[in-house]
C-alpha positions as CSV (number, residue, x, y, z in Angstrom):
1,X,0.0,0.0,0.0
2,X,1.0,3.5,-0.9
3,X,0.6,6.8,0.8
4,X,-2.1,7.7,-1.6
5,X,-4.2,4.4,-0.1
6,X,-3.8,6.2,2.8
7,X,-5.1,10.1,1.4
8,X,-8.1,7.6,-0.5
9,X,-9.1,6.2,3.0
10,X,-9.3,9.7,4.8
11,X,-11.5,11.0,1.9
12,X,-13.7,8.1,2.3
13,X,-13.9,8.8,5.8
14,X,-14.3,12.6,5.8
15,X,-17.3,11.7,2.8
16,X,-19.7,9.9,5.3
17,X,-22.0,11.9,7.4
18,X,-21.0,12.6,11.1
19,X,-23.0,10.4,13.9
20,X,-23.0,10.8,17.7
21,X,-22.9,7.1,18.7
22,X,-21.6,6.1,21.8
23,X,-18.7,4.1,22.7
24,X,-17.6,3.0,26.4
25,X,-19.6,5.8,27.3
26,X,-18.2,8.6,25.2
27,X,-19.1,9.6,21.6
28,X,-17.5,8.4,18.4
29,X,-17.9,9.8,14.9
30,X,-17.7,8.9,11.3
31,X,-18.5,5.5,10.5
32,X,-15.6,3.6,8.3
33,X,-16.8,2.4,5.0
34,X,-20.4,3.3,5.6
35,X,-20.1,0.9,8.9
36,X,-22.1,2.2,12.1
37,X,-19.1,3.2,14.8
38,X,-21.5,1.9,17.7
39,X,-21.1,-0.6,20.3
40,X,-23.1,-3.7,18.4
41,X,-26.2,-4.8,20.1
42,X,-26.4,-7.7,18.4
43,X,-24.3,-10.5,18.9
44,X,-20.7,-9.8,17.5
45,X,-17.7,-11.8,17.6
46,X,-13.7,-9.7,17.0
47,X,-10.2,-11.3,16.8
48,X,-7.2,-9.9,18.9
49,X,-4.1,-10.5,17.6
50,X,-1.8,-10.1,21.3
51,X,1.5,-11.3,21.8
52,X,1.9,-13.1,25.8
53,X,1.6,-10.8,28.4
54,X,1.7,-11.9,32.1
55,X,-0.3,-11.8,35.1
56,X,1.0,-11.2,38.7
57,X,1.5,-14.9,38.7
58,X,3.4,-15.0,35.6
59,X,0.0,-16.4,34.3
60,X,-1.8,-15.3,30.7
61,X,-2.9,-11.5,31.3
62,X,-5.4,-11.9,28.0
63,X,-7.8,-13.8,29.2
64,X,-8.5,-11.6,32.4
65,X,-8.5,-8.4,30.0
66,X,-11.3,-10.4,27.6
67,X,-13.4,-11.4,30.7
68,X,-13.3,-7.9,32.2
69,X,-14.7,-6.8,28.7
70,X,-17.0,-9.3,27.9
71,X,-18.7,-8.5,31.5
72,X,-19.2,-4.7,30.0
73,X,-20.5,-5.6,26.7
74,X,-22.0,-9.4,26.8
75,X,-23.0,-9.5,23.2
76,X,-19.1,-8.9,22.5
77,X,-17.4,-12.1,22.5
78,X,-13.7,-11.2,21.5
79,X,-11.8,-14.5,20.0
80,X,-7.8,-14.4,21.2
81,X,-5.2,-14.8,18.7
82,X,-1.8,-15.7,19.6
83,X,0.9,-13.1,18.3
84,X,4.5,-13.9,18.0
85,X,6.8,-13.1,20.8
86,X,9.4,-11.8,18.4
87,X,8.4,-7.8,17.7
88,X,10.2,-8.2,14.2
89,X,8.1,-11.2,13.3
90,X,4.9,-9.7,14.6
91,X,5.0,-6.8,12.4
92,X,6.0,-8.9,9.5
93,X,3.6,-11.1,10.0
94,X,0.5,-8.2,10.5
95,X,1.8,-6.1,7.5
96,X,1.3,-8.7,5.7
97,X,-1.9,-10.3,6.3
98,X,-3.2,-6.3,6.4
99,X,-1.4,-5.2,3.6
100,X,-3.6,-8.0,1.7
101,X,-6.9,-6.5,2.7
102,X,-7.5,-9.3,5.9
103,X,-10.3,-8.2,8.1
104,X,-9.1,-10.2,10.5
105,X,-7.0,-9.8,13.5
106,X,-10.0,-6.4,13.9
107,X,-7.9,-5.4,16.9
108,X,-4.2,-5.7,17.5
109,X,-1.1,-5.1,20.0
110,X,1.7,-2.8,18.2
111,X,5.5,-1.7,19.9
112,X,5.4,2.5,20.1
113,X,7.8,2.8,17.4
114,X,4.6,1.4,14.9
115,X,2.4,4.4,14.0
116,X,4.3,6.0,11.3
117,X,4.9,3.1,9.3
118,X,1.3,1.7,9.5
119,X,0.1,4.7,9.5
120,X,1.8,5.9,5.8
121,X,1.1,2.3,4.6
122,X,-2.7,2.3,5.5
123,X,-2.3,-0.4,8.0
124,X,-4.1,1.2,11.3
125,X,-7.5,3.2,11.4
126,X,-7.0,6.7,12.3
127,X,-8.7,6.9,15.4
128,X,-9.3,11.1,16.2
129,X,-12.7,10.8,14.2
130,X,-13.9,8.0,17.4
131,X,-13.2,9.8,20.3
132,X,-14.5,13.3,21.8
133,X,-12.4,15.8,21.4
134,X,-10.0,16.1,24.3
135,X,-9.4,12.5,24.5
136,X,-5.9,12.4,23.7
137,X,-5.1,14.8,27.1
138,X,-5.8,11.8,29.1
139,X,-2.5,10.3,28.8
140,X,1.4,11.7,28.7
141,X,1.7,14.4,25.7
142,X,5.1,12.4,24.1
143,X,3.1,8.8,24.3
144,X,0.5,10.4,22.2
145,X,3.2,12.0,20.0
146,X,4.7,8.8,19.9
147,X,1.1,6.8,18.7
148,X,0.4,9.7,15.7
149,X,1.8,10.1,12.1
150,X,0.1,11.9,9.2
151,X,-1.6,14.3,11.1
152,X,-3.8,12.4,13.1
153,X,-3.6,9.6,16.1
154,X,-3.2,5.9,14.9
155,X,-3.0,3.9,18.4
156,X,-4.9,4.2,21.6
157,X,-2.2,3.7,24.2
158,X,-2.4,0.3,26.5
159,X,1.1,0.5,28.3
160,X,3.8,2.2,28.6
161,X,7.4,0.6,30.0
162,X,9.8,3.2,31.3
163,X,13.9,2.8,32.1
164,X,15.5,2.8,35.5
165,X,18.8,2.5,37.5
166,X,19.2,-0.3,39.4
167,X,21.3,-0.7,42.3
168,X,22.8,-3.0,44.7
169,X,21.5,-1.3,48.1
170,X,23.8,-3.6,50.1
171,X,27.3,-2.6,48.3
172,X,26.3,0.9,48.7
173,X,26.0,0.2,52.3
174,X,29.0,-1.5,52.8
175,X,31.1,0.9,51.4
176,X,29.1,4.0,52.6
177,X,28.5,5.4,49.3
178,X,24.7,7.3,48.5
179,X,22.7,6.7,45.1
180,X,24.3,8.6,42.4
181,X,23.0,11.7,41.7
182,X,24.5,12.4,38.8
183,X,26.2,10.3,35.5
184,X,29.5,11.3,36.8
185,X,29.0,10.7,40.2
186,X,27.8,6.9,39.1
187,X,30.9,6.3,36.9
188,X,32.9,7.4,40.8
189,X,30.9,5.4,42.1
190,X,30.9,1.9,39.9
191,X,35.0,2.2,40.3
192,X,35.2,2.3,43.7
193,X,33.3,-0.8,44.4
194,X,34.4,-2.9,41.3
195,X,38.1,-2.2,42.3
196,X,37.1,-3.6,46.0
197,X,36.4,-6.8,44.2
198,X,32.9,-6.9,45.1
199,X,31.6,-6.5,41.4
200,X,33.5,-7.3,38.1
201,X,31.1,-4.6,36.5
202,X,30.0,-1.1,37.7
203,X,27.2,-0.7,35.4
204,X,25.6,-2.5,32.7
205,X,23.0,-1.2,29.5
206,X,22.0,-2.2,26.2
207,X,24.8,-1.3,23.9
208,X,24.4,-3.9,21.1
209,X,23.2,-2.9,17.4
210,X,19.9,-3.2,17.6
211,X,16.8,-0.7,19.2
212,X,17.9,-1.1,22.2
213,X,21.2,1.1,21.8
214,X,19.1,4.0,20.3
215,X,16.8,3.8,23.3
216,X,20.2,4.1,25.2
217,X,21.4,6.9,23.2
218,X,18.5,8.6,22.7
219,X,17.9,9.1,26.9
220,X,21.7,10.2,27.3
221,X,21.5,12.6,24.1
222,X,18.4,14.0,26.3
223,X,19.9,14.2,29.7
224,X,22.7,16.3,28.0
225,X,19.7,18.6,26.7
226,X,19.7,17.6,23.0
227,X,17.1,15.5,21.1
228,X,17.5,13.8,17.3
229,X,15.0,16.0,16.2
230,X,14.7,19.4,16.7
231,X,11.6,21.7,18.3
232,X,10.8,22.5,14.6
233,X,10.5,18.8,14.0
234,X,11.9,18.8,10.7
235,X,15.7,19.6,11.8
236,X,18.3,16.6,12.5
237,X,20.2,18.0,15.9
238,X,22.2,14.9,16.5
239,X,25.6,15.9,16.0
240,X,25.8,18.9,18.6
241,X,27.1,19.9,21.8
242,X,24.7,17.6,23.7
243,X,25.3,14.5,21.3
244,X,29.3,15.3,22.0
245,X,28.3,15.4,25.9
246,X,26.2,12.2,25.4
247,X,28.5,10.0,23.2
248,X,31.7,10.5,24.9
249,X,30.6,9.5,27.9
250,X,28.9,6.0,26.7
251,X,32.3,5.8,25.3
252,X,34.1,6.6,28.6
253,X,32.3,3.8,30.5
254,X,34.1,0.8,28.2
255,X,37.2,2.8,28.1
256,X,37.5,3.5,31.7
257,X,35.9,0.1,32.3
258,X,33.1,1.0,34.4
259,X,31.3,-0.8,31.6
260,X,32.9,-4.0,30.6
261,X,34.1,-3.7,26.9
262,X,31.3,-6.6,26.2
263,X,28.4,-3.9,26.3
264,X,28.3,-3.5,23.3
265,X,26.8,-6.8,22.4
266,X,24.4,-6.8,25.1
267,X,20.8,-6.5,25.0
268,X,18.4,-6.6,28.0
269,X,18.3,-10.5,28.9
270,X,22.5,-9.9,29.3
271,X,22.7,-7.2,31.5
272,X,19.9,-8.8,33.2
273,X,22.0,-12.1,33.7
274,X,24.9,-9.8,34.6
275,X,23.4,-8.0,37.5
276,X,21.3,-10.6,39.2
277,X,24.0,-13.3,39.2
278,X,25.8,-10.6,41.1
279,X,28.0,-9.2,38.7
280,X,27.3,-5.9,38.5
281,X,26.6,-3.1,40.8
282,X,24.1,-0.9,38.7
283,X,21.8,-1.4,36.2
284,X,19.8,0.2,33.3
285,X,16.6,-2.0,32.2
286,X,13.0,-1.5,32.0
287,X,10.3,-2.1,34.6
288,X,10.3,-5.6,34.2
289,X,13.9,-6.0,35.8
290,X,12.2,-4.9,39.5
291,X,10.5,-8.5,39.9
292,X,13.2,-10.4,37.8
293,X,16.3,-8.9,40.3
294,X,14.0,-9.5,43.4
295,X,12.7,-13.0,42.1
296,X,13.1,-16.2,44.9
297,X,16.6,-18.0,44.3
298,X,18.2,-14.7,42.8
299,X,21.7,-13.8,44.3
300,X,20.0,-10.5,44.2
301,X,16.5,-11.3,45.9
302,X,16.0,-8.0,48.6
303,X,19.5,-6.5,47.8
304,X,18.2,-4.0,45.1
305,X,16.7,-0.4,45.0
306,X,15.4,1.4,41.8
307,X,15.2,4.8,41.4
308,X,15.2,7.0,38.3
309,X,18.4,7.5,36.3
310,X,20.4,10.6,37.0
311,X,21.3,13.2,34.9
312,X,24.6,14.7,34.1
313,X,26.6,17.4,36.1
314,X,24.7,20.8,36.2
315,X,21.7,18.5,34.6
316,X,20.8,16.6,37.8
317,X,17.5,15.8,38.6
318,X,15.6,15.3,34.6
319,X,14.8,11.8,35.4
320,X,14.4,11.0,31.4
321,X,13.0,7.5,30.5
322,X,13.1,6.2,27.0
323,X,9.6,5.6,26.1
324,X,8.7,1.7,25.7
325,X,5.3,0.1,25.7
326,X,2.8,-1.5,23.8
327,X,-0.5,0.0,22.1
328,X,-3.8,-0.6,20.6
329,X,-4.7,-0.5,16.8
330,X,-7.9,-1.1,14.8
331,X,-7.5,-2.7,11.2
332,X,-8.8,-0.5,8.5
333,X,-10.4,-3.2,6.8
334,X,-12.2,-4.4,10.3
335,X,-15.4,-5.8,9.3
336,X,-16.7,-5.1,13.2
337,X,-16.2,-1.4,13.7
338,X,-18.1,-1.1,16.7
339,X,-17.1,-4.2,18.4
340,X,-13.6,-3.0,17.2
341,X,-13.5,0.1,18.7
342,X,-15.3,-0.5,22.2
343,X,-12.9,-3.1,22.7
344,X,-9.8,-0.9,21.5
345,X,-11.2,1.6,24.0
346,X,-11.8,-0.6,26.3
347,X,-7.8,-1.9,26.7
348,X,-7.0,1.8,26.8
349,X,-9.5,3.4,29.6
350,X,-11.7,0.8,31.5
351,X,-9.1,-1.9,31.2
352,X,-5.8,0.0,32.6
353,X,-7.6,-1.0,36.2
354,X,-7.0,-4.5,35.4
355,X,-3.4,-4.0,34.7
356,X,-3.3,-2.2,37.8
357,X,-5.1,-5.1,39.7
358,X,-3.3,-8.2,37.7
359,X,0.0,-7.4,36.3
360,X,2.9,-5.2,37.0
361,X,2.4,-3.2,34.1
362,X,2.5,0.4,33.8
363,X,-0.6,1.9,32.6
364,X,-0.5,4.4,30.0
365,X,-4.0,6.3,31.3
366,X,-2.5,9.1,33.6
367,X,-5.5,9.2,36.0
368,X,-4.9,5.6,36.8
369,X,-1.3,5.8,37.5
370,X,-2.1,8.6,40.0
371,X,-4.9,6.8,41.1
372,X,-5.0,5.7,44.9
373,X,-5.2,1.9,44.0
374,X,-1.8,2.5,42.1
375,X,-0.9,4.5,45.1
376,X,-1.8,1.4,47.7
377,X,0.3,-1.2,45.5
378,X,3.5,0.5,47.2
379,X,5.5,-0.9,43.9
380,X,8.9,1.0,43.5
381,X,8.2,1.1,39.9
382,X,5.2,2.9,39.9
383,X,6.4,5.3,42.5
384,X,9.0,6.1,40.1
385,X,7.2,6.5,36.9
386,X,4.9,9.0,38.3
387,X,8.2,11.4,38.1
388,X,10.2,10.4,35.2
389,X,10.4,12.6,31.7
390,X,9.2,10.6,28.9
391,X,11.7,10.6,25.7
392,X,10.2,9.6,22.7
393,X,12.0,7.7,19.3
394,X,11.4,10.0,15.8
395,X,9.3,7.0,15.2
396,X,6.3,9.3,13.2
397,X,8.2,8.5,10.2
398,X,7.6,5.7,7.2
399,X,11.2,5.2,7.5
400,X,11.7,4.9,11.3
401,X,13.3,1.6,10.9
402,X,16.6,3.1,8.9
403,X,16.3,6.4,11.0
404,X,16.9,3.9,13.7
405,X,19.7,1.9,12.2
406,X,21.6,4.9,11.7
407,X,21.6,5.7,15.5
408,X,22.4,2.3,16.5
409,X,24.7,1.6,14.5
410,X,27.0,5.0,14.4
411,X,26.6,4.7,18.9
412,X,27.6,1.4,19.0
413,X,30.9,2.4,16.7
414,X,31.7,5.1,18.6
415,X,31.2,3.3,21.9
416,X,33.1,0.3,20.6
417,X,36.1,2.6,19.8
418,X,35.9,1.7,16.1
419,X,35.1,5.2,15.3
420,X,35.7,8.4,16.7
421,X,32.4,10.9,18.8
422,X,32.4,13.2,16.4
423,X,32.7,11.1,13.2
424,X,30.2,8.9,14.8
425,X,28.0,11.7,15.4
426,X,28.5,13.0,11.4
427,X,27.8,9.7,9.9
428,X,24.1,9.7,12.5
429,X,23.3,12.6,11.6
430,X,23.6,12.3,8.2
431,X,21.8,9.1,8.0
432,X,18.8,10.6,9.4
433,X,18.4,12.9,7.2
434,X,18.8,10.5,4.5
435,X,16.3,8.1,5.6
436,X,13.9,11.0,6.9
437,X,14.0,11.7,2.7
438,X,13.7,8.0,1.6
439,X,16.9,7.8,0.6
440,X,18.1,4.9,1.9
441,X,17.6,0.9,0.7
């Protein structure tokens, strides 16, 4: 599919007479294709297309979020199908079956980083015609920046996953040292202990190439006070004074080996492995690494704290977080538009008390982070993420993927000491803008 597919499908929606219907209890407009946008009263079966996501008992999350839905609507029955684990594969696997005019899954799990493409490729609904306006102000302004593209909203957000710096409470103890308050003060910090003997690592992150190192980058190139795109959003700002700042000291961690040199093949699982099995004495992972550290049998099992990372010198007290999460899209060709979108709805507003209640989660409605149940939960994690500063990929392009590659790729040359900062920081900034234009395979 083109981007003219996609300009066809907003005139056919812009040529069909407004409606108030209601959806979840709020109005909707614009019925798709001549389709009523209402919450079916007949009997109505959908298909989810959901990769595994787990309870609080490592148990099947689904299943609890189609109960607690099928409760609200009865004449909904939604039918659960099984996405890949693998993100690569999942996407693969949905373009395809979407780009071939399949109805069916009518709802479906996306990473963040999907709008743009599906979005230019007439893969996803655009969604602003189905909600009231104001909608979008119920969650964090750079996750719904992050779920639109061509003008208009694509995903309703489901959850969000946020970074944090993990830390060996214990150590810190024993050799009277605080929680780093600052990047500097960390790298101090990780030498002093791994030169006890304690620790063969000071701190471990994702440095391999793959997503994981832009993530990486893209929350240092922000705690310096830069971003890949500028506040004109057109403007590639990689290769300035805060990309210096930010490179050359993810290079300094291997060279001064507060980082081991090995970084740079690691994704989450290894520094996982690294720090639990006692290796290391910090930490940078998602939200999922709070349970994981403190799991039963772990070396690390009510040794570890979490609190946001720090900033740099004279930048203390950001708190950035890459953005990570998952969200909810509607198939254009959806067959069920109603049952599509109450469900769709559903996962994003009625449903983010079930993750609350059954899985460790974070949920992307702001009003139920804050809420006192979240509150009551007393989870570190949550604490946390009611403070941090969201930093969002330039996914809300076509070409996200190669705008990606470029990042990861020049970073993890750079940090690899294969290439120098600043000719690291050239060749970045110049693949942006290439792929940003197209212009690259």
């Amino acid at each position: 599919m083109t981007l003219s597919r996609r300009s066809l499908l907003a005139g056919s929606l812009g040529g069909v007479t407004a409606a108030a219907l209601t959806a979840c209890g709020s109005e909707v407009t614009n019925p798709v294709a001549g389709q009523s946008a209402a919450v079916p009263t007949e009997p109505t079966t959908i298909t989810w297309w959901c990769h595994r996501l787990t309870d609080r008992r490592n148990g099947e999350l689904a299943p609890l979020l189609i109960a607690a839905f099928e409760r609200r609507h009865p004449q909904i029955r939604v039918r659960l199908l099984k996405a890949p684990s693998d993100t690569d594969t999942n996407r693969a696997t949905l373009t395809t079956q979407i780009a071939s005019g399949s109805h069916s899954p009518d709802v479906f799990l996306g990473d963040v980083v999907w709008p743009g493409q599906f979005a230019y490729n007439s893969l996803a609904l655009p969604l602003d015609p189905y909600v009231p306006q104001g909608h979008w102000k119920k969650y964090p302004k750079p996750l719904i920046d992050a779920c639109s593209a061509a003008g208009g909203v694509y995903a309703l957000p489901f959850f969000i996953d946020e970074s944090f710096l993990y830390y060996r409470k214990d150590l810190l103890a024993k050799h009277g040292l605080r929680v780093p308050r600052s990047w500097e003060e960390l790298a101090h910090t990780a030498t002093k202990v791994r030169r006890s003997g304690d620790v063969g690592h000071g701190f471990v992150w994702q440095g391999s190439v793959y997503e994981g190192m832009t993530v990486n980058f893209t929350e240092f190139l922000a705690d310096a006070g830069g971003s890949v795109i500028g506040p004109d959003g057109t403007s590639v700002t990689v290769a300035g004074s805060a990309g210096t700042r930010a490179l050359s000291f993810m290079r300094e961690l291997v060279a001064s080996k507060v980082s081991p040199s090995a970084v740079t093949t690691y994704i989450e699982q290894d520094t996982l492995d690294a720090f639990i099995s006692g290796r290391s004495l910090f930490l940078r992972n998602w939200a999922y690494a709070w349970g994981a550290s403190n799991a039963e049998g772990t070396r690390t099992a009510g040794r570890v704290g979490v609190v946001p990372r720090p900033g740099f010198e004279g930048r203390e007290g950001s708190e950035h977080s890459g953005l990570g999460g998952w969200s909810v899209f509607v198939n254009p060709h959806t067959r069920e538009l109603g049952g599509a979108l109450a469900f769709a709805r559903f996962l994003s507003e009625e449903g983010q008390q079930v993750l609350l209640r059954e899985s460790s989660y974070i949920p992307a409605l702001t009003s139920a982070l804050n809420s006192r149940a979240a509150r009551q939960l007393g989870s570190p994690v949550l604490d946390n993420a009611r403070t941090l500063e969201l930093v969002a990929r330039p996914s809300g392009t076509p070409y996200y993927p190669k705008v990606s590659k470029a990042l990861y790729t020049g970073a993890n040359s750079a940090v690899g000491g294969s290439a120098a900062v600043e000719e690291s920081l050239s060749a970045m900034e110049a693949g942006v803008r290439a792929a940003l234009k197209g212009a690259v395979l």
